[in-house]
C-alpha positions, 0 to 999 in steps of 0.5 A: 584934385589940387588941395584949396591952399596949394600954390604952383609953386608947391604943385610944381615941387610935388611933381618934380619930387615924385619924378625923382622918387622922393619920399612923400614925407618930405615934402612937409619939409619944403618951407617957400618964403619970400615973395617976388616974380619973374616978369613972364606969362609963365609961372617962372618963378614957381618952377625956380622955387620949385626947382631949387626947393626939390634939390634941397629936399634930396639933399635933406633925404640924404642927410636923413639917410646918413644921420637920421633926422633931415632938416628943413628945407627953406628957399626964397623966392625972391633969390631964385627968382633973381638966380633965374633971372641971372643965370638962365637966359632965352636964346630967340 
């Protein structure tokens, strides 16, 4: 069951986290700010806020690895959207 106040953008973080083996203690240290779509009946601008959030997140768990303590992982969603939007395009 998906908790009340979570978004696509989290379900979708959690999913990729846990694909690549991400510690659960991590994900409190995921802060989505920002607002802003993709236009597209997909849930687009969840999977880049997601997705540049999980890459984030390994390189915090890294960090912790290395020095002990990892910071906190901030990404807009406004600027993936746009980094999306940029650099991936549909070919058909």
């Amino acid at each position: 069951m998906v908790p009340e106040n979570e978004t696509s953008t989290s379900t979708i973080a959690r999913a990729l986290w846990f694909a690549t083996g991400g510690d659960w203690n991590f994900l409190t240290k995921l802060e989505v700010i920002g607002t802003g779509d993709l236009p597209s009946v997909f849930a687009v601008s969840d999977l880049a806020t997601a997705s540049i959030g999980t890459a984030g997140l390994a390189t915090a768990e890294l960090i912790a690895t290395r020095f002990g303590d990892s910071p906190t992982v901030r990404v807009d969603r406004r600027l993936s959207s746009i980094w999306f939007g940029l650099s991936v395009r549909p070919q058909g």
